[in-house]
C-alpha positions in Angstrom: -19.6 -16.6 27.6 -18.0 -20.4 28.4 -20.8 -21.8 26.1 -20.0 -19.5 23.4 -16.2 -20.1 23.4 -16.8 -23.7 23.1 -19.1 -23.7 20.4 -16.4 -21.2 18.5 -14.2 -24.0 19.5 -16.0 -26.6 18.0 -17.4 -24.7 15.3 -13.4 -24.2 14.1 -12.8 -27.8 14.5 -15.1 -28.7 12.6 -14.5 -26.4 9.3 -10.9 -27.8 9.9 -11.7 -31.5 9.7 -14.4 -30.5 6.3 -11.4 -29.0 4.9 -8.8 -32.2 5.5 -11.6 -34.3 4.4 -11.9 -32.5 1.1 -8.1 -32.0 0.6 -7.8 -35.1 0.9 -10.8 -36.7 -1.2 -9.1 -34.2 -4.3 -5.8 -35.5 -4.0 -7.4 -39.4 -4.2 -9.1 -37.7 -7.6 -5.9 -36.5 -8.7 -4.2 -39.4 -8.4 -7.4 -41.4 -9.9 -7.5 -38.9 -13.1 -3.4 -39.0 -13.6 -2.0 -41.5 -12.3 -4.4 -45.2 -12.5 -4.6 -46.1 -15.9 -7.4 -44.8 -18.1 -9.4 -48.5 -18.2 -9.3 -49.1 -14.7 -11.1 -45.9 -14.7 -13.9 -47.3 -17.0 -13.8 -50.4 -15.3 -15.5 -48.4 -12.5 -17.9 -46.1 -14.8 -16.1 -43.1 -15.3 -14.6 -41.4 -18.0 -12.8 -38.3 -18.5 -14.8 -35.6 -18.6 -16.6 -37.0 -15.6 -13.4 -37.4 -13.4 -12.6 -33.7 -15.0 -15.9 -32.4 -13.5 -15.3 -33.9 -10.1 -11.8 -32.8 -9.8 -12.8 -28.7 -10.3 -15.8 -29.8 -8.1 -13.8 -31.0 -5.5 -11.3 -28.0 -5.8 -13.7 -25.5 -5.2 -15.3 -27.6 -2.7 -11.5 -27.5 -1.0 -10.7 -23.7 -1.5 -14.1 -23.0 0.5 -13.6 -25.1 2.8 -10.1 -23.9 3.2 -11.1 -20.7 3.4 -13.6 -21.1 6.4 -10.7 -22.6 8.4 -8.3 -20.5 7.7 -7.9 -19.5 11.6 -7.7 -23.5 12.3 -5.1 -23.3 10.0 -3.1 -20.9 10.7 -2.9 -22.5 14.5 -1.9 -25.7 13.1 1.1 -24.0 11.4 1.8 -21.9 14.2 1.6 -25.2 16.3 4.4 -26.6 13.8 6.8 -23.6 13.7 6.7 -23.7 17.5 7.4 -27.5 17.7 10.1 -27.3 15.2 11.8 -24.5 17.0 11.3 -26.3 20.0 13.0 -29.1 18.3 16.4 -27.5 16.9 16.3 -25.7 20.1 17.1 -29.3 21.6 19.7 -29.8 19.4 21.8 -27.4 19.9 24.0 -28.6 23.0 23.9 -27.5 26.0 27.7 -26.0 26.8 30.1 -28.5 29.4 33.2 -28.5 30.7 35.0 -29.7 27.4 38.1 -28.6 27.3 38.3 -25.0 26.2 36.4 -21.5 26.4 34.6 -20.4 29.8 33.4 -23.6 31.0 37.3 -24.5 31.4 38.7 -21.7 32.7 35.8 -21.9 35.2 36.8 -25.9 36.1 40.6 -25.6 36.2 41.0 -22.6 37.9 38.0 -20.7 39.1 36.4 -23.2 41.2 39.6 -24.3 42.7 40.7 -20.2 43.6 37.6 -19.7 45.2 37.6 -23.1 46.8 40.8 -22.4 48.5 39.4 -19.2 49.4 36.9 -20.2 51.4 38.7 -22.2 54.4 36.3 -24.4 52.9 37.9 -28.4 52.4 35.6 -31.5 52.6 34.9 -34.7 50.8 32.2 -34.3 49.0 31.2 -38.3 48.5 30.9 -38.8 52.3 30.2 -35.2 53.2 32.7 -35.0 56.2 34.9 -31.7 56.7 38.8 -33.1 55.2 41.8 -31.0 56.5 43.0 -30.9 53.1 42.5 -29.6 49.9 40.3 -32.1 48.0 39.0 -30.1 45.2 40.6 -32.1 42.7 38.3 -35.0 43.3 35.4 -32.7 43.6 36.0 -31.3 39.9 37.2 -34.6 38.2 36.0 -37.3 40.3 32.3 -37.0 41.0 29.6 -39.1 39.1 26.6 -37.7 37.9 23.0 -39.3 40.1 21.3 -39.0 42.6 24.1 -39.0 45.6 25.2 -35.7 44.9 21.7 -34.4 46.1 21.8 -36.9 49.0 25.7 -34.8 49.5 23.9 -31.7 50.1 20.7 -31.9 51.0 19.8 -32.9 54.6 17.2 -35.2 55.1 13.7 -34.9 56.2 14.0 -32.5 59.8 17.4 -32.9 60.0 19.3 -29.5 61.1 23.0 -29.0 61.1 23.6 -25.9 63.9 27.1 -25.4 61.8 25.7 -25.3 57.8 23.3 -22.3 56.8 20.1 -24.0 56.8 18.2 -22.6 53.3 14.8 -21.8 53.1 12.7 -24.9 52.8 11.3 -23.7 49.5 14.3 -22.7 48.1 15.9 -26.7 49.3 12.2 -28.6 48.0 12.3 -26.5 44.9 16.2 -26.9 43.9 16.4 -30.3 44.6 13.2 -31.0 42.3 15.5 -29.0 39.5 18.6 -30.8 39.9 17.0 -34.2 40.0 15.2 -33.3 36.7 18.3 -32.3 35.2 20.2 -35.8 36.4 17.1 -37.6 34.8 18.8 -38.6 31.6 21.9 -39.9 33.3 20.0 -42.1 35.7 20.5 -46.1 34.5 23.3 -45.4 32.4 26.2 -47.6 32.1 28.5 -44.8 31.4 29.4 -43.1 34.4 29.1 -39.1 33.9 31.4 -37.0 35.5 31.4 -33.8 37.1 33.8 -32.2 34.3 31.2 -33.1 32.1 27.8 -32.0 33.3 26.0 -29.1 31.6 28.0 -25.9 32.9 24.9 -24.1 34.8 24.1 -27.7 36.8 27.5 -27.9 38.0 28.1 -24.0 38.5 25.1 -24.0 41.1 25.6 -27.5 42.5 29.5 -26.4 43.5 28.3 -22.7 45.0 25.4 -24.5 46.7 27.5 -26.9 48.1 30.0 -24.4 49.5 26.7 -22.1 50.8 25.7 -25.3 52.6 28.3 -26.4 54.6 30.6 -23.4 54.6 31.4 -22.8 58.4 30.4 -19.1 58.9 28.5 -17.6 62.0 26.6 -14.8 59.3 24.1 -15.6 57.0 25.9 -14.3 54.1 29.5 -16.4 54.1 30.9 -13.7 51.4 30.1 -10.6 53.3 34.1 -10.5 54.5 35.0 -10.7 50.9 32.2 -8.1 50.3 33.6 -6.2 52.9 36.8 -6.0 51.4 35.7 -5.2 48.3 34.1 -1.5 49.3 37.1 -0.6 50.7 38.5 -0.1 47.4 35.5 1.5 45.4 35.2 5.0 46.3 36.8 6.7 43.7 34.6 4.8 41.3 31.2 6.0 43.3 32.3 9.8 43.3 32.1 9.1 38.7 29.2 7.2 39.0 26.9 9.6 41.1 27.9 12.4 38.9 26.5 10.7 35.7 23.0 12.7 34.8 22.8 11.5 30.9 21.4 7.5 30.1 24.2 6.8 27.4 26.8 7.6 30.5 24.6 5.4 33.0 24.0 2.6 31.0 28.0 2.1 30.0 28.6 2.1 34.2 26.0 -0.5 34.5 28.2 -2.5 31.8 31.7 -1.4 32.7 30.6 -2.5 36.6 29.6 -5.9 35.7 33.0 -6.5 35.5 33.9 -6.6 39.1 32.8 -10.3 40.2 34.3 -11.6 43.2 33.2 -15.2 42.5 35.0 -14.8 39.0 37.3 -11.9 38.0 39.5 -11.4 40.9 42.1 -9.2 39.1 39.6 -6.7 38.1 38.6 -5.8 42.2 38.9 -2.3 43.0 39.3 -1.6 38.9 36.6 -0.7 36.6 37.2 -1.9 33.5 36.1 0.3 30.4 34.4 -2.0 28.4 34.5 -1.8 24.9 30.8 -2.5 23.5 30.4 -5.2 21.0 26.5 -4.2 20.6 25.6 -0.7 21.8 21.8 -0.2 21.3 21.9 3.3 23.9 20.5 5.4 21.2 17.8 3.1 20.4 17.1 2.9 24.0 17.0 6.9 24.4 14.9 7.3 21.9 12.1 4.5 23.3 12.4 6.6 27.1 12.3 10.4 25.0 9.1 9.3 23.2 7.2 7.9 26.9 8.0 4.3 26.3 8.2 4.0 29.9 5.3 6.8 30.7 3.1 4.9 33.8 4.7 1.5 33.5 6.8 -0.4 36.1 10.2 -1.4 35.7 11.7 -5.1 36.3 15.3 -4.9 36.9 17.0 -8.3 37.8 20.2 -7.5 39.7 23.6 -9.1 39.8 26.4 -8.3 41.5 26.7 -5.8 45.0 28.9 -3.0 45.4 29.9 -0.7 42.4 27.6 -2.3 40.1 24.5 -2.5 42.4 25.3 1.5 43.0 25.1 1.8 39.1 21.9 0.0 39.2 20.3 2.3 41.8 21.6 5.3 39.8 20.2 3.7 37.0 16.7 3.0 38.8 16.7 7.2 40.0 17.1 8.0 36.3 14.3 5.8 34.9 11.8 7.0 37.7 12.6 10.7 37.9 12.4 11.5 33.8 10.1 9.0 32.6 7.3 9.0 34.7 7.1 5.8 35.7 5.1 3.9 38.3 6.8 1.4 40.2 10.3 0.6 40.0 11.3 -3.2 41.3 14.5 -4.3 42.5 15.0 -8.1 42.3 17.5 -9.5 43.8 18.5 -13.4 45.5 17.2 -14.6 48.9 20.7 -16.4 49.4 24.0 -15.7 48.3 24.8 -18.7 46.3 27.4 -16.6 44.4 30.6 -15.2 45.6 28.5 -10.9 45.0 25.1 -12.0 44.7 22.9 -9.2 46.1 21.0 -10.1 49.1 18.8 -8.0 51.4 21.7 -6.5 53.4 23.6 -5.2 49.9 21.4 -3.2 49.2 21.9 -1.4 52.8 25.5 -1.3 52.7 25.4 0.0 48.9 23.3 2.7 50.1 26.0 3.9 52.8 28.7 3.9 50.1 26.7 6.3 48.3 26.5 8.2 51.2 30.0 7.9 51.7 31.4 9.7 55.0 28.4 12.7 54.8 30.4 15.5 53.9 28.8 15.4 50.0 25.3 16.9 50.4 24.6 15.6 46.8 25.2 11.8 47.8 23.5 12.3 51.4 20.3 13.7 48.9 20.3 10.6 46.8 20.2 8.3 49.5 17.5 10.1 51.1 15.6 10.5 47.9 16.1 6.4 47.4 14.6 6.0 51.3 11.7 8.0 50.4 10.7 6.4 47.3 10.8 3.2 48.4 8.8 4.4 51.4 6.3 5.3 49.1 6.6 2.0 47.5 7.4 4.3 44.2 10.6 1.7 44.5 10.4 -2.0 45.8 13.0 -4.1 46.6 11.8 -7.7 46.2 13.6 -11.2 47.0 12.7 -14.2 45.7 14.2 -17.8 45.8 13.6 -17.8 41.6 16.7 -15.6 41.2 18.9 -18.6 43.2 17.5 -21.2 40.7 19.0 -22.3 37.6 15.5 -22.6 36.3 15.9 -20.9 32.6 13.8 -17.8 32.7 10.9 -19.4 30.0 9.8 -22.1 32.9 9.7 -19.5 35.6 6.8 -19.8 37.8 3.6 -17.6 37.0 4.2 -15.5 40.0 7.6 -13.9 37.6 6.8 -15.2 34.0 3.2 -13.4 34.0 2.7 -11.4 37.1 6.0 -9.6 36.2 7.9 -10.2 32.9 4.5 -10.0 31.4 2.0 -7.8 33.6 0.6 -5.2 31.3 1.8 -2.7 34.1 5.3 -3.7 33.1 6.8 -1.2 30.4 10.6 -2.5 30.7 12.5 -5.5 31.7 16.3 -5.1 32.6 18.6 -8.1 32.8 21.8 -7.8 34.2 24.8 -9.9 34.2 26.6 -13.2 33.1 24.4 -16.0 34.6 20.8 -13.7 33.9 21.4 -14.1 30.1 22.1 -17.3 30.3 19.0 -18.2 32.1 16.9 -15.7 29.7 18.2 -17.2 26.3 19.2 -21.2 27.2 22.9 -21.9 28.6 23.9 -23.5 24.8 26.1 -22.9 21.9 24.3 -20.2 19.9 25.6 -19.1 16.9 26.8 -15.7 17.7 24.6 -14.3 14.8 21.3 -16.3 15.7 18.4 -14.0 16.5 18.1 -12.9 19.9 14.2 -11.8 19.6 13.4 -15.6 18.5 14.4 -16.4 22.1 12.9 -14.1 24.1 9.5 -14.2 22.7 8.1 -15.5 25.7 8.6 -12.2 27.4 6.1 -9.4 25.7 7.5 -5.9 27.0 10.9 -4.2 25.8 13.7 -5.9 27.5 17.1 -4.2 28.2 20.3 -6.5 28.4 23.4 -4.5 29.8 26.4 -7.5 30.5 30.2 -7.6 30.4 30.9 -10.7 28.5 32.3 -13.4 31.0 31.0 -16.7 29.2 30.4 -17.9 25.7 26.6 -17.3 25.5 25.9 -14.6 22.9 23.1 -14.2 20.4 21.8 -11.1 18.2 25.7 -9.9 17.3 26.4 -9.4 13.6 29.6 -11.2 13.0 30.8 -8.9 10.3 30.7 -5.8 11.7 30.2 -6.2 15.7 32.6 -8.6 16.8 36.2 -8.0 18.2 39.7 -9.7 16.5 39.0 -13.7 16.3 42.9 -14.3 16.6 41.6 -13.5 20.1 39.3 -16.6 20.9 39.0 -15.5 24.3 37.1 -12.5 23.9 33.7 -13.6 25.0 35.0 -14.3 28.7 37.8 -12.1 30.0 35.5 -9.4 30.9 36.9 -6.9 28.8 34.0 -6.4 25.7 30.1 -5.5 26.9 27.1 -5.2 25.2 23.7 -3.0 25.6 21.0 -5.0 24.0 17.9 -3.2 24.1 14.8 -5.3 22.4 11.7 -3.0 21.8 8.7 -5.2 21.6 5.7 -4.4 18.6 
């Protein structure tokens, strides 16, 4: 079988060099017949109906040949369209700081509230604890190379019994990432800033660097935050449990994206109704009423815990009980680099909030219908250090891109959140219009995007129709506008 494929293989390559070769042999002739003067041509013996004769020779000659490498063609071109995607893909820029939108908001005041939050004050250029405030020469101060990864990471068998010590994989693999991404600063003259590196480097270097040297006994640093956040959810579990119809599901799974604790603190204990700026539910019913999902698995990529990881289960019960499905995977972060990032334990403690205090037999059923599904491994709950990268979603490792995203078990990939779209489509300034299935091709089975809009990134929305008031230029980021994006692959 390997001896055939390679004789296919040079079999095409050949046919495609015949047919360059002839292509190019009739152009010469055209230019010969057309162009060089008439008695240069009898200078070298030929005259007009001869050069005539060997132009439709070599015509047919170069349709045939054409013809028998039409496949070898047809790569070529596909080899070109992919290259020059590639290439405008590079030139759109990657968003920074700058001075406006998300990436500002997210510099000015974000990182400094949940800096302040944390108890957490040091100086990041000699990486000793400071008993004051220093953020401001964290966010404006710190050059671009390789001594912020020397800040953070320790070296080789060095332990700190205060810092969370991260899985070495996790601590090999991020650091390979980040010094890849500080490649085309290294040697400059320039110096490049912090408030002006690409806004997913600096988002994970400034949560990583909290995780790391945060003082906190737990493995989780957030889980008091976490903590406090449940206290206030209840009434917003007793509405979600009761939903039974996808188009009511799907809007909780939006509406519940809201409620970040790394990000939108005025929207704790509130559940924003968010009004949908793309709303593809009906397209999405009508994939799952027609068996779209009959014997597949489902991917879903969590985000945030508490009220929007509840929506997620509830969301997971649905699929699995109506449709039939196989396997249903939760994925979801080995550490908690962000502020709600769903960990192991979440997924515990979201379970006894559905439970709630035991006296609704309806809620006590769904948790025990959870427990024995995933004890039939009809439902697994899978971590991996991949979802703590900022690794874009296209250079995943073969273990996600193909034994998952692409398995030809998998019937339905479900992205959730802010940072997970970034990752899927490329953290850069899009046109709002620009085609979201020309960056997602990578990923062959239906993919389901349910988000509330917290940062700039946004493809696939018709401008005309689709988007909100522009005399509001902050739309894309206050949290208050959703979409449900549902992509059904040919």
């Amino acid at each position: 079988m390997m001896k055939e494929d390679t004789k296919n293989t040079k079999r095409k390559f050949y046919r495609l060099v015949i047919s360059l070769v002839t292509a190019i042999l009739l152009i010469v002739a055209v230019v010969l017949r057309f162009v060089v003067k008439e008695k240069h041509l009898e200078e070298l013996g030929i005259d007009n109906i001869s050069s005539n004769n060997i132009l439709i020779l070599l015509a047919l000659i170069s349709v045939v040949a054409g013809w028998y490498a039409k496949d070898s063609w047809r790569k070529v071109k596909d080899k070109w369209v992919e290259w020059y995607k590639s290439y405008k893909m590079k030139r759109v820029p990657e968003i920074t700081w700058g001075n406006d939108g998300f990436a500002y908001m997210t510099v000015e005041s974000r990182f400094k509230d949940n800096f302040n939050k944390s108890g957490l004050c040091f100086d990041i250029e000699n990486v000793k604890p400071k008993p004051k405030d220093q953020y401001s020469y964290f966010a404006d101060k710190q050059v671009l190379d390789e001594n912020m990864l020397k800040s953070i990471f320790p070296k080789e068998n060095e332990t700190s019994k205060n810092a969370i010590s991260p899985r070495e994989d996790y601590c090999r693999n991020y650091k390979a990432y980040m010094s890849e991404m500080l490649a085309p600063y290294k040697g400059k003259k320039q110096s490049y800033l912090f408030s002006k590196a690409p806004f997913i480097f600096a988002e994970h270097y400034y949560f990583y660097s909290i995780l790391y040297y945060m003082r906190e006994d737990t493995k989780d640093p957030w889980k008091k935050a976490k903590d406090n956040l449940h206290k206030s959810i209840e009434e917003r579990i007793k509405e979600i449990v009761k939903c039974d119809d996808i188009g009511d599901i799907l809007k909780s799974c939006v509406n519940s994206n809201t409620t970040d604790l790394s990000q939108n603190q005025q929207n704790i204990g509130s559940f924003v109704d968010n009004a949908l700026v793309k709303d593809d539910t009906e397209k999405f019913r009508t994939f799952i009423d027609k068996g779209g999902l009959s014997n597949k698995d489902i991917h879903i990529i969590v985000d945030n815990c508490g009220i929007e990881l509840i929506s997620d289960i509830m969301l997971g019960l649905y699929l699995l009980e109506k449709n039939k499905i196989s396997t249903l995977y939760f994925h979801f972060n080995v550490l908690p680099i962000f502020v709600s990032d769903v960990v192991k334990s979440d997924i515990e403690d979201a379970l006894k909030l559905i439970k709630g205090d035991g006296s609704d037999e309806s809620r006590k059923e769904l948790v025990e219908k959870y427990k024995k599904y995933r004890a039939d491994r009809c439902i697994v709950e899978s971590a991996d250090v991949f979802w703590n990268m900022p690794i874009p979603f296209k250079n995943a490792p073969d273990k996600i891109l193909h034994d998952k995203f692409n398995a030809t078990s998998t019937g339905l990939v479900i992205f959730k959140g802010d940072l997970n779209y970034r990752r899927l489509v490329g953290d850069r300034k899009w046109r709002i219009d620009s085609p979201l299935e020309e960056h997602i091709k990578y990923i062959t089975p239906p993919i389901l995007i349910l988000r509330s809009l917290k940062s700039n990134v946004l493809l696939g929305i018709d401008k005309e129709t689709a988007t909100p008031d522009e005399a509001c230029p902050s739309w894309k980021t206050t949290g208050d506008f959703g979409i449900i994006q549902f992509i059904e692959k040919p």
